[in-house]
N, C-alpha and C positions, 0 to 999 in steps of 0.2 A: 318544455313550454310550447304549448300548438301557437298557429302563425299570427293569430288574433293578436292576443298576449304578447308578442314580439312586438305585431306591428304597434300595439298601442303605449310598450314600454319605449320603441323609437322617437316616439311621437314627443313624451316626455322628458327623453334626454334633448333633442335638439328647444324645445322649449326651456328648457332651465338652462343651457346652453347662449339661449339668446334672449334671455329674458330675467334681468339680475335679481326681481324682486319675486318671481315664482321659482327661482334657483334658491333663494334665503328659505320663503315658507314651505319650501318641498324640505330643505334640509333637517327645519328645524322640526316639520311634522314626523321626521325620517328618526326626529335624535341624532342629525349628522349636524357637528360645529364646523367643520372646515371644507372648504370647496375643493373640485376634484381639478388641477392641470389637466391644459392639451395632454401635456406630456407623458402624467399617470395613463389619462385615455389610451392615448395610442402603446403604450406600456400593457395596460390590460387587455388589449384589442390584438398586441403582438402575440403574447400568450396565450387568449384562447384560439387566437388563429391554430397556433403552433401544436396545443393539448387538443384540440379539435384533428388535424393534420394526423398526428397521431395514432388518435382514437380510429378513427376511422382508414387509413391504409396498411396495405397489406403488409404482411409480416417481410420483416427480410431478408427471415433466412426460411428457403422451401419448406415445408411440411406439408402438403399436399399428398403426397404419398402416405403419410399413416395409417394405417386402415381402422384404428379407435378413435371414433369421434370424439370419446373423453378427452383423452390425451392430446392430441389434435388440439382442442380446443385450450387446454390448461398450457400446450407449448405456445401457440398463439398470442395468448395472453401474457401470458409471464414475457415473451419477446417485444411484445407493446412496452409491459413496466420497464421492462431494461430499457427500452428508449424514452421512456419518459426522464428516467432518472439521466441519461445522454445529454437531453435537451435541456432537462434542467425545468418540465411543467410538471413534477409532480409537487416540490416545495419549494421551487423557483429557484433554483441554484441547480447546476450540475452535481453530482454525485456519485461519484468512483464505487466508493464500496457496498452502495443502494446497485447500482451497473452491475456489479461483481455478483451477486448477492442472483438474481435472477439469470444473470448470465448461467451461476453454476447449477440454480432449478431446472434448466435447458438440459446442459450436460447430465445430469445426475438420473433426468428423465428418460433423455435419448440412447443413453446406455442399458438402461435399464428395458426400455422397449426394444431394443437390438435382441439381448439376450435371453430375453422372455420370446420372441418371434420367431428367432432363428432356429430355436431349443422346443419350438411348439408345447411350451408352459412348461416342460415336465423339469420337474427340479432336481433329477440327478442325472440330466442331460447337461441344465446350465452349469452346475457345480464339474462335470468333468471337463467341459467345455474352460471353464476359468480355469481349473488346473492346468491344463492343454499348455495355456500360454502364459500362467503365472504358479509354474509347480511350488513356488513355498506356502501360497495362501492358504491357511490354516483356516478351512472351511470344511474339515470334516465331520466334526460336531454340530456343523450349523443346519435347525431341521427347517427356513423355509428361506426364501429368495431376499426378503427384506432386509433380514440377518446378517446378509452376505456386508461386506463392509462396504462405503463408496469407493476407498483406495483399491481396496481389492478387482473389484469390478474394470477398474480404469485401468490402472495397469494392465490386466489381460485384454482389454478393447485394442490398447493403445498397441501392445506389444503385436495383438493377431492383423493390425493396419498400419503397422510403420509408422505411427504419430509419436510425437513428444509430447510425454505428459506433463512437462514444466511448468507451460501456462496455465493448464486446467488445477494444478495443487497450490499454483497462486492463486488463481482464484477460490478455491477450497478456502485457500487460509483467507483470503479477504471477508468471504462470507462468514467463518468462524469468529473472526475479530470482530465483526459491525453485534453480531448474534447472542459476541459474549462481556461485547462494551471493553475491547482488549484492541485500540488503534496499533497502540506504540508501544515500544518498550523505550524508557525515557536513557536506559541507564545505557542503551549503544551506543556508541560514538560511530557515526558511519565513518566520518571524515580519519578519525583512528585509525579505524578497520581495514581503509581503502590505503592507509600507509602500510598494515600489515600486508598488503596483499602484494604491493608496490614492491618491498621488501621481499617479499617470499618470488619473488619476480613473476608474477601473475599480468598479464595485461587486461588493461581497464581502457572503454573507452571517455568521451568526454561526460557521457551521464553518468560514469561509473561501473557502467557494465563489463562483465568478464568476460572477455572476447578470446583469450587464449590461457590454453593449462597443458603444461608438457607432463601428460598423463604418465608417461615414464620416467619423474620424479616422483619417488615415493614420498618425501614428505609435503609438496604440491598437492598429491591425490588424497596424503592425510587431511590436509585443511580442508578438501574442498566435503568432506563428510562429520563434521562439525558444525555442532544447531550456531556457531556462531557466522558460518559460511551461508548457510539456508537462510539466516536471518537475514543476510547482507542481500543476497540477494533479492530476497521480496521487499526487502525497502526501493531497493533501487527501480525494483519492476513496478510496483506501485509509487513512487516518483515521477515515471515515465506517463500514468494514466493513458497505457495503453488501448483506448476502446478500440480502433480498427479491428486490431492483431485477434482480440479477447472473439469479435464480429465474426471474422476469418476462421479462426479455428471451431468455433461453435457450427459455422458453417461446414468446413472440411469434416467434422463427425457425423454432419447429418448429412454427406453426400456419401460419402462410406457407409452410412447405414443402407441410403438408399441403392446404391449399386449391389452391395450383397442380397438385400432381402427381392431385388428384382431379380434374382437369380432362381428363386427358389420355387 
């Protein structure tokens, strides 16, 4: 909307504003029955402030360094949607797994251009490369880069930079769940489960989290490779609505990427 248009839509709200009988005939010409609150106002004035705010500042986490403007730009943007869904102005509510969801577009991308850069495209550089640092992956059959699986990928990123992939396969699965209309599984008992673990003498903190495993019990290390252990724990991570930590580490892959590729 150019400034004309602004200024003369201004002009109109402070007159139906203060003026109860060109407030009626504007609504009724509008097909609007009900009048707008201060309070809606300054409700709807929060949030474009805020989707304005947004829209328009810089990303959070660096990309400046990419040298593909496409990508560059698709990382940019997808880091704007994850803050939209943060703040809560894309459907006006906050939203974890809409967060998750673009958080892992990020990751999924930023790996992907690591290994395509560092490899200067050629595809049985990256494929040796992922072997290097994740020898089981079953990527010999596979004839182009896209093929390659996300896990697979991640785990050798993670393994060749010291990262924990934990967060990043929670957020995998959050993005999977929103994707496949699959929140919950109704039939877990967490509250159960957090007995079993109590039981199995596992310590939990006060949100539930598994803070300690005496790795040299063998039936401790059994439970903890159990879809009903992995399940426990993405409830509870997802419980917690981690965005910082989800922030931080999408950051710490894209500072890793940047220090290796300025090497080269």
């Amino acid at each position: 909307m150019d400034d004309k248009l602004k200024a003369t839509l201004e002009k109109v709200v402070l007159l139906a504003k203060n003026n109860n009988e060109f407030d009626s005939d504007l609504r009724k010409a509008l097909n609007m029955s009900t009048s707008i609150s201060d309070q809606q106002i300054n409700h709807i004035q929060k949030y474009l402030g805020l989707d304005y705010f947004t829209d328009t500042k810089d990303s959070i986490i660096d990309y400046s360094y990419i040298t593909i403007p496409e990508i560059k730009d698709i990382l940019i943007s997808d880091n704007r949607e994850m803050m939209r869904h943060r703040y809560g102005t894309r459907y006006h509510k906050t939203d974890f797994h809409e967060f998750c969801r673009y958080a892992h577009l990020q990751v999924e991308m930023l790996i992907n251009y690591y290994f395509d850069i560092v490899n200067n495209s050629d595809f049985n550089k990256i494929v040796n490369h992922i072997k290097e640092f994740n020898p089981k992956a079953k990527i010999n059959d596979i004839k182009s880069f896209s093929e390659i699986p996300f896990t697979t990928k991640l785990w050798a990123f993670c393994k060749e930079n010291k990262i924990d992939s934990g967060i990043f396969l929670h957020i995998k699965t959050a993005r999977n769940n929103i994707s496949h209309r699959a929140y919950s599984d109704d039939t877990f008992n967490v509250f159960e489960y957090q007995n079993t673990l109590i039981n199995a003498n596992f310590k939990l903190n006060k949100d539930g989290e598994v803070t300690w495993i005496d790795w040299k019990n063998k039936s401790m290390e059994a439970i903890t490779k159990t879809e009903d252990f992995k399940k426990y724990k993405y409830i509870i991570w997802v419980q917690t609505t981690p965005f910082d930590s989800i922030i931080e580490s999408i950051k710490n892959i894209s500072d890793k990427i940047f220090n290796k590729i300025s090497k080269i």
